[in-house]
C-alpha positions as CSV (number, residue, x, y, z in Angstrom):
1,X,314.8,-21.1,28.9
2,X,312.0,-18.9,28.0
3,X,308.5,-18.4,27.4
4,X,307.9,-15.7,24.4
5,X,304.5,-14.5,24.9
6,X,303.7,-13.9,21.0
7,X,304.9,-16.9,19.5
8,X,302.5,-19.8,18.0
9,X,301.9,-22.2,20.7
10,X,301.3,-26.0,19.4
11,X,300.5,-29.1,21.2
12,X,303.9,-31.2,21.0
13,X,304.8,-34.7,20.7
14,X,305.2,-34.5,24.8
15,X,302.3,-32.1,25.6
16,X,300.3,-33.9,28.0
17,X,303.1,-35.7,29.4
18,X,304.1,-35.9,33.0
19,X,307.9,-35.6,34.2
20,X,309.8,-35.3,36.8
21,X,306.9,-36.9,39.1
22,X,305.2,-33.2,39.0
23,X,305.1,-31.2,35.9
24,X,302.9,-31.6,33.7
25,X,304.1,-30.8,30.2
26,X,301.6,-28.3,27.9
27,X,301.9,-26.4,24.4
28,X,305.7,-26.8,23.2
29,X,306.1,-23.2,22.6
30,X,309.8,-23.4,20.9
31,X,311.6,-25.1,18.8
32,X,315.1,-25.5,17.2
33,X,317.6,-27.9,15.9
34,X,318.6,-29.0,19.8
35,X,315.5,-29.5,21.8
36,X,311.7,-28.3,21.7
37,X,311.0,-26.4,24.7
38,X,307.0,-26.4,26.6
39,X,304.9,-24.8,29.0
40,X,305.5,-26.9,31.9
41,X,303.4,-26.7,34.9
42,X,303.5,-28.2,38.9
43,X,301.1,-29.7,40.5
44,X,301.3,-29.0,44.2
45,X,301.1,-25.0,43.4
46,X,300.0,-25.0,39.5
47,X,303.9,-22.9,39.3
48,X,305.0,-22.4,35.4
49,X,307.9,-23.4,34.3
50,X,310.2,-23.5,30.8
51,X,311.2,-27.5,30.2
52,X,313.3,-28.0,27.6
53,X,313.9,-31.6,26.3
54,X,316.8,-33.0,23.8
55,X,315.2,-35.6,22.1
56,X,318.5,-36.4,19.9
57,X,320.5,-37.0,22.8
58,X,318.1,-39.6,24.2
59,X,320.3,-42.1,26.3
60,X,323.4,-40.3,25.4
61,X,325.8,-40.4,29.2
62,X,328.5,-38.5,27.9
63,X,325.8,-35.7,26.9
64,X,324.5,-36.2,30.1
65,X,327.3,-35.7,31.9
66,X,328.0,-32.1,29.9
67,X,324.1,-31.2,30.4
68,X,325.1,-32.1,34.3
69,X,328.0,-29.5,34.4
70,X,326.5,-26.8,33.0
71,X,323.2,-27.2,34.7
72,X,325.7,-27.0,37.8
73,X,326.8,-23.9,37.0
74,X,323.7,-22.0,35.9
75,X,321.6,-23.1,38.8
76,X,324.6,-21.0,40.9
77,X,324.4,-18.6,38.8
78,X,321.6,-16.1,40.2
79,X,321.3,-13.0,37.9
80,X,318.7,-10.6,37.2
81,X,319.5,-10.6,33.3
82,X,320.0,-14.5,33.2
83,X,316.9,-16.7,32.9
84,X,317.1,-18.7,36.2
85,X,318.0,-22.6,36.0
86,X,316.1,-25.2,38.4
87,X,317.5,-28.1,37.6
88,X,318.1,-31.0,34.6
89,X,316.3,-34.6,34.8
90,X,315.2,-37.5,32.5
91,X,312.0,-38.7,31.0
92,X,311.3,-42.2,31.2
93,X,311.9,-42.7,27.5
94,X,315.7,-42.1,28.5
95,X,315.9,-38.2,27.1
96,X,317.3,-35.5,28.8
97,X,315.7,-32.0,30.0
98,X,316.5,-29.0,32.0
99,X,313.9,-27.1,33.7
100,X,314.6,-23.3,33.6
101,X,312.4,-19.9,34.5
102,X,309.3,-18.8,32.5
103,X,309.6,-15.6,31.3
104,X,307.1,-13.7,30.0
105,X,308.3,-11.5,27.3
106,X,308.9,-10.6,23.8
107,X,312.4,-11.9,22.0
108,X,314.7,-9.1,20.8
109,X,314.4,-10.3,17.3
110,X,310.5,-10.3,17.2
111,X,310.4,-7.0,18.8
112,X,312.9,-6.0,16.2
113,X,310.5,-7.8,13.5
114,X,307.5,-6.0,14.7
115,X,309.3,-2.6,15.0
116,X,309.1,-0.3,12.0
117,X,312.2,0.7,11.9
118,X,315.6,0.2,14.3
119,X,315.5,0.9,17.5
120,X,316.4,4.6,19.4
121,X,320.1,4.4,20.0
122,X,319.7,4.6,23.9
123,X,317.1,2.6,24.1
124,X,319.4,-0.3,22.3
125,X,322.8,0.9,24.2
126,X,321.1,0.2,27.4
127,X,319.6,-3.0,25.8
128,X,323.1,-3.8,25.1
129,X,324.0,-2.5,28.8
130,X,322.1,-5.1,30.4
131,X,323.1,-7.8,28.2
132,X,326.7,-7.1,28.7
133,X,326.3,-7.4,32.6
134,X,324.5,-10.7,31.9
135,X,327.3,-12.4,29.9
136,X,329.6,-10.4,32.9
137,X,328.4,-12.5,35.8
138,X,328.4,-15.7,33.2
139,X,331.8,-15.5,32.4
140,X,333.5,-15.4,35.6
141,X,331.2,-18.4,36.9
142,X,333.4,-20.1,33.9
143,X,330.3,-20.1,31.3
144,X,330.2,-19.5,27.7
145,X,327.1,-18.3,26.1
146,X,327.9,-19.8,22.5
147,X,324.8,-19.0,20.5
148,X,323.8,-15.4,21.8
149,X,321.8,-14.2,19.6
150,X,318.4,-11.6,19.5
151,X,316.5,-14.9,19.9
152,X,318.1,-15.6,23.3
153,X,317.3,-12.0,24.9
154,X,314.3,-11.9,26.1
155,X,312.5,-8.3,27.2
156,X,310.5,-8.8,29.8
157,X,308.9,-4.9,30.1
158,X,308.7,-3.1,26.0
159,X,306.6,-0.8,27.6
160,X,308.4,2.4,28.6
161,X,312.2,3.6,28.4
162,X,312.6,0.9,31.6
163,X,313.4,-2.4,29.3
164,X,314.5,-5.3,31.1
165,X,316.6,-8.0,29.7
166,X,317.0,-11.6,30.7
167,X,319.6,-13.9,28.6
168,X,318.2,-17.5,27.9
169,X,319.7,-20.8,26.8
170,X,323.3,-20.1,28.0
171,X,325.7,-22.6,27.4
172,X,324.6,-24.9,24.9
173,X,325.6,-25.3,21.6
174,X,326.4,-28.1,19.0
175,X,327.0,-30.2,16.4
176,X,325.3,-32.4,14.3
177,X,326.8,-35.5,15.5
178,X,328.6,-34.6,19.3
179,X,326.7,-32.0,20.9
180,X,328.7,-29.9,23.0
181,X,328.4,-27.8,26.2
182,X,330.6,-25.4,26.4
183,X,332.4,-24.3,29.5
184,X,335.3,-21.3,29.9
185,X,338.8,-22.7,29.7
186,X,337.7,-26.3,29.1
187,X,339.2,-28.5,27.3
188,X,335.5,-30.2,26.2
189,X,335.2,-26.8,24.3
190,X,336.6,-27.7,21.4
191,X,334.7,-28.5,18.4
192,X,336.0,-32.1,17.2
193,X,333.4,-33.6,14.5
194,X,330.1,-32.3,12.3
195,X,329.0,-28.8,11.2
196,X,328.4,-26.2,14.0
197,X,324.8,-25.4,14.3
198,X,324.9,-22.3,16.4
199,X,323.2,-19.5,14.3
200,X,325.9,-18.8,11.7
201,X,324.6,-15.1,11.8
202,X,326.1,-14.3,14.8
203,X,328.9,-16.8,14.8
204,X,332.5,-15.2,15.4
205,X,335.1,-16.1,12.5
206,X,337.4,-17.7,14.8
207,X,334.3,-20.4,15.9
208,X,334.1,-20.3,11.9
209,X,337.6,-21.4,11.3
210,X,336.9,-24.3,14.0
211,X,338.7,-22.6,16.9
212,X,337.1,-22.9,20.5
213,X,334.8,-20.2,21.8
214,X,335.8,-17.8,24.6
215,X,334.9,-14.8,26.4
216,X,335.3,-12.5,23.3
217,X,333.5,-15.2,20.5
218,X,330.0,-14.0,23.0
219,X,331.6,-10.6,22.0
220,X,331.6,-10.9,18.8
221,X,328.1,-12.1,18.9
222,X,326.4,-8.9,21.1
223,X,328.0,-7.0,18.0
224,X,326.2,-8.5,16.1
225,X,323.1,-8.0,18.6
226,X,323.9,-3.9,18.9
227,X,324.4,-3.5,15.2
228,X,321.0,-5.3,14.1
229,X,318.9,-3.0,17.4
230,X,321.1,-0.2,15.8
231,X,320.3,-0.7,11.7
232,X,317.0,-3.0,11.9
233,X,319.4,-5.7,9.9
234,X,322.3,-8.5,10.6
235,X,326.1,-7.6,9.6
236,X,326.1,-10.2,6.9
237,X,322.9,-12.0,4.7
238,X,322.8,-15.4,2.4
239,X,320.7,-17.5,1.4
240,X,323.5,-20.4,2.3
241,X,325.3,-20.6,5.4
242,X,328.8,-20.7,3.3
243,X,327.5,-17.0,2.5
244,X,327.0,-16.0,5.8
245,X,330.6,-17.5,7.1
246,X,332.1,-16.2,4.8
247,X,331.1,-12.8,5.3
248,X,332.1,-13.0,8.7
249,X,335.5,-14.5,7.6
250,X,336.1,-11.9,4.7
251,X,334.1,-9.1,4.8
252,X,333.6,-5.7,6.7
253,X,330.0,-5.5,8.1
254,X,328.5,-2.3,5.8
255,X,328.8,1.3,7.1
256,X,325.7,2.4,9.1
257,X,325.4,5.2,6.8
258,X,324.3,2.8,4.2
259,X,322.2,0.1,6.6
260,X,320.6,2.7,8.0
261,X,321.3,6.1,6.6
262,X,317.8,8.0,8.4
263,X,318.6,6.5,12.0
264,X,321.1,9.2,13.1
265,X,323.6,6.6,15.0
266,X,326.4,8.6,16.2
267,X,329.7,7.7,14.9
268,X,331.5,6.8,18.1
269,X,329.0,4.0,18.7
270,X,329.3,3.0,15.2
271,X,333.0,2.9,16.5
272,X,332.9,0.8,19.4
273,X,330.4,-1.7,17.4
274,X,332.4,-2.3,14.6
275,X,335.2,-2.9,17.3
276,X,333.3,-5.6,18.6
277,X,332.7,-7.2,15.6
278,X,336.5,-6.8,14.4
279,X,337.5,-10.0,12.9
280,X,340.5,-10.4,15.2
281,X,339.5,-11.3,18.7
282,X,342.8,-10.0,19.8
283,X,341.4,-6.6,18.6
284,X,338.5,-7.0,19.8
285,X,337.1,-5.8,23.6
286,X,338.8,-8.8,25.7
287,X,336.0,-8.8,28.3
288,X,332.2,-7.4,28.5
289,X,333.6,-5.6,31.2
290,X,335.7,-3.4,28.7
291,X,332.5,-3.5,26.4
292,X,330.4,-2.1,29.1
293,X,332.8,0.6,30.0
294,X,333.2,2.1,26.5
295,X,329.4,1.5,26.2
296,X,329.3,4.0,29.2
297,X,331.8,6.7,28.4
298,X,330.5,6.9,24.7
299,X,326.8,7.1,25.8
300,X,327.7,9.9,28.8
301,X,330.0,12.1,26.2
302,X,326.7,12.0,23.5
303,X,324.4,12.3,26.0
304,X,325.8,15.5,27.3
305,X,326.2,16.7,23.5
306,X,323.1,16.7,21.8
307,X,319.4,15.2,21.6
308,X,319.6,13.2,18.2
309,X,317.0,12.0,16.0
310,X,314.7,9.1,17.1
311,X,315.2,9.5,21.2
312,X,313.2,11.8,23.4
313,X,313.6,13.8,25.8
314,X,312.2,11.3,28.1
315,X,314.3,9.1,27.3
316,X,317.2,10.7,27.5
317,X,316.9,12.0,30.9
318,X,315.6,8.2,31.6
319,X,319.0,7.1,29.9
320,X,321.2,9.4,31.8
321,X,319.7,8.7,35.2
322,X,320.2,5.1,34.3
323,X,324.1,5.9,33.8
324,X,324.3,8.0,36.3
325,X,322.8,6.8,39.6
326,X,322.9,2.9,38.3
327,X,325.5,0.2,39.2
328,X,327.8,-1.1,35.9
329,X,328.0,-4.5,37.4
330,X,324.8,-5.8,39.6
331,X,326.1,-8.3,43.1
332,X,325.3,-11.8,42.1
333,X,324.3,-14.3,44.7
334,X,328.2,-15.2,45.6
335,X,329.0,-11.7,45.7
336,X,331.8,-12.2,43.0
337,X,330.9,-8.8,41.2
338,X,331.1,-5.6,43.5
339,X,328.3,-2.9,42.8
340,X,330.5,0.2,42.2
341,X,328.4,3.6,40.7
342,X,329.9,4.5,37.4
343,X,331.5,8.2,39.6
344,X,332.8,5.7,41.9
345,X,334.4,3.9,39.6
346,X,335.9,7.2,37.8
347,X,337.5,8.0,40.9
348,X,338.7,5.1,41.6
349,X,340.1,4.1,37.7
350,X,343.5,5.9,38.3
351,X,344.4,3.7,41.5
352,X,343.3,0.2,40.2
353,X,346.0,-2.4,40.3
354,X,347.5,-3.2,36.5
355,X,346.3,0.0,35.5
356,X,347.2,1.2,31.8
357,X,346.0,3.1,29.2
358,X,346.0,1.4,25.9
359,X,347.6,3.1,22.7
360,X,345.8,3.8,19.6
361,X,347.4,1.9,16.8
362,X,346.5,3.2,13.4
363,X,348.4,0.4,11.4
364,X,346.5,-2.2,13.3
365,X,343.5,-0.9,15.4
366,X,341.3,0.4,12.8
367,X,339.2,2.0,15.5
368,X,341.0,4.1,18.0
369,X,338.9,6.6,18.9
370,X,337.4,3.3,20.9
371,X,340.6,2.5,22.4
372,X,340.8,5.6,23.7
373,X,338.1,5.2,26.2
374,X,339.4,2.3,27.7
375,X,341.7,4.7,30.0
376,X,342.9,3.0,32.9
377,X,341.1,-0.3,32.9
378,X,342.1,-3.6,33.6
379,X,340.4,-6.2,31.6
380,X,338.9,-7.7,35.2
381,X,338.2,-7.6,38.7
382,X,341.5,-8.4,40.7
383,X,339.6,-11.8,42.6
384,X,340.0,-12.7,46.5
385,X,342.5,-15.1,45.2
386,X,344.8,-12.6,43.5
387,X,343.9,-9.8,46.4
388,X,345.3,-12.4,48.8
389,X,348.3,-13.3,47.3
390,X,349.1,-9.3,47.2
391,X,349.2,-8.9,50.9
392,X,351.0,-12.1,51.4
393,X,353.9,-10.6,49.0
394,X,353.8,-7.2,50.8
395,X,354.1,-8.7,53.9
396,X,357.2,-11.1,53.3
397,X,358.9,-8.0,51.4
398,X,358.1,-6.4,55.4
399,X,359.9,-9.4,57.4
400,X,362.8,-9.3,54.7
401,X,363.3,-5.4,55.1
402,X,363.1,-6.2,58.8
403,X,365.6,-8.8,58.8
404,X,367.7,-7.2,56.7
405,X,367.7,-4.2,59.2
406,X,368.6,-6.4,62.2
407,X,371.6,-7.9,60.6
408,X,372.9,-4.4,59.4
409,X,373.0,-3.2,62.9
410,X,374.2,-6.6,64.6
411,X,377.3,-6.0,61.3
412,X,377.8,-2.5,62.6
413,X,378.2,-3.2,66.6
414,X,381.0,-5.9,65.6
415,X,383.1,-3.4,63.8
């Protein structure tokens, strides 16, 4: 949900409308081909809110009951780069609507529209930073983005090298005849019937080829994010969307030399895009959390190197400070996600349980210099669950040595 400060606001076929018994509805301030979204405001303390309604799925229970679920989720989900949830309801005239935070702000892709020319490669890595810690907290609350795209991010703040981020819109997606909402590892996630109508722009090829989304599709899709803050352009263009899936099916996005040969984009982060957006999820990063970590070593080493073209001093020293003194991973409201500094962490990497260090494979990783700083990283957090379970096992291997001991000396006082 989201409130874009610069878009056209226009009175709606519900402006005017009261729901929910208290908010009035005003200009509908977005639209696309789920739901039209309005200014909504409370009576009792005149309070603002996003609403966004689904008029196609007026009366539908089995949509209901998917809006339900995810609503669930989000509204537990309490993040400062996710665009808060309130709650879901129904207008009298049987259509659904959820009721999210109003944001003012400016969406990535109109600030990209009304930018001259791409944006600073700090400024977008720690764009892409905050994004990644986002879709982070999402994921292990079970939720998918789906249609992440520079549309969905809203920045709050464009007004200094202090940019904040807030992801909108999670967890919807559809089709043009069963709109689904997608939830991590369920089995309501696959695609069954019409055409996909997430923006085919940023769609990953497996969603392409029909396959259900996961972890790395939303991936796939901040690639596409970083590489259009990075060039001022997406991966792949048409005028069709056969042009643009296929591009994504069969095509290699084009060098940044050649997108944007002035903008000075250092070649590892060129790297560790074009490794998110590799074709193969299996190659891709298999978590944000991996994203975020290579985003962070690659930005430190270049950092350290050089001042290049397009970023200032200022914002350089604002970069580092963020890398340095700031947390990778924010505390959500359960606590799920502990705040560790990024030299905490680096201490810490050699001793983590399932630790490994990948190996470059030049036959089928085509970008190892990536892979390379993923040293020592699982692919998540080791949960409660699995942290339990560990102590459990260490102490029955205790009682077995112990018992074991106790029948080797009763064996030895008999002979």
């Amino acid at each position: 949900m989201q409130a874009i400060s610069q878009i056209n606001e226009t009175s709606g076929p519900r402006t005017g409308q009261v729901v929910g018994s208290s908010l009035t509805l005003g200009p509908r301030i977005d639209q696309d081909n789920l739901s039209d979204v309005y200014e909504a405001t409370r009576a009792p303390d005149r309070e603002t809110f996003a609403l966004r309604v689904f008029e196609s799925q007026r009366g539908d229970e089995a949509f209901a009951q998917r809006l339900a679920g995810v609503a669930n989720k989000a509204t537990m989900l309490a993040h400062e780069h996710i665009a808060t949830v309130h709650g879901w309801g129904q207008t009298e005239d049987g259509s659904y609507y959820l009721v999210g935070e109003w944001i003012e702000g400016t969406s990535l892709e109109l600030l990209l529209q009304q930018s001259s020319r791409p944006l600073p490669w700090v400024r977008a890595t720690r764009l892409a930073l905050q994004i990644c810690r986002g879709l982070h907290a999402a994921h292990r609350h079970g939720l998918i983005h789906r249609n992440l795209t520079a549309r969905n991010c809203i920045v709050v703040d464009t007004d200094g090298p202090r940019d904040l981020v807030k992801i909108v819109n999670f967890g919807l997606t559809g089709t043009s005849h069963d709109t689904k909402l997608v939830l991590a590892n369920s089995s309501s996630s696959h695609m069954t019937s019409g055409t996909d109508n997430s923006d085919p722009h940023y769609r990953a090829p497996e969603l392409c080829q029909g396959h259900p989304p996961d972890s790395r599709s939303d991936v796939y899709a901040l690639g596409v994010v970083m590489y259009q803050m990075l060039t001022g352009r997406l991966p792949f263009l048409g005028s069709h969307e056969v042009e643009i899936v296929a591009g994504h099916l069969t095509k290699q996005p084009p060098p940044f030399s050649d997108a944007a040969p002035a903008a000075g984009i250092p070649a590892p982060l060129e790297a560790l895009v074009l490794r998110a957006l590799h074709k193969d999820p299996q190659l891709r990063f298999q978590t944000t959390r991996a994203l975020t970590e290579a985003l962070i070593a690659s930005e430190r080493a270049l950092l350290s190197a050089t001042q290049l073209a397009g970023n200032s001093p200022q914002e350089l020293r604002a970069a580092e400070d963020s890398l340095t003194k700031g947390s990778i991973f924010s505390s959500d409201s359960a606590g799920s996600t502990s705040r560790r500094s990024y030299r905490r962490l680096t201490t810490r990497r050699h001793m983590l349980p399932g630790a490994r260090l990948p190996t470059p494979h030049p036959a089928t990783d085509p970008y190892p210099e990536v892979t390379s700083t993923l040293q020592f990283l699982p692919d998540e957090d080791s949960g409660p669950e699995e942290s339990a379970n560990s102590h459990l096992l260490r102490l029955l291997l205790l009682v077995g040595l112990l018992l074991l001991t106790v029948v080797a000396v009763f064996l030895l006082g008999e002979t």
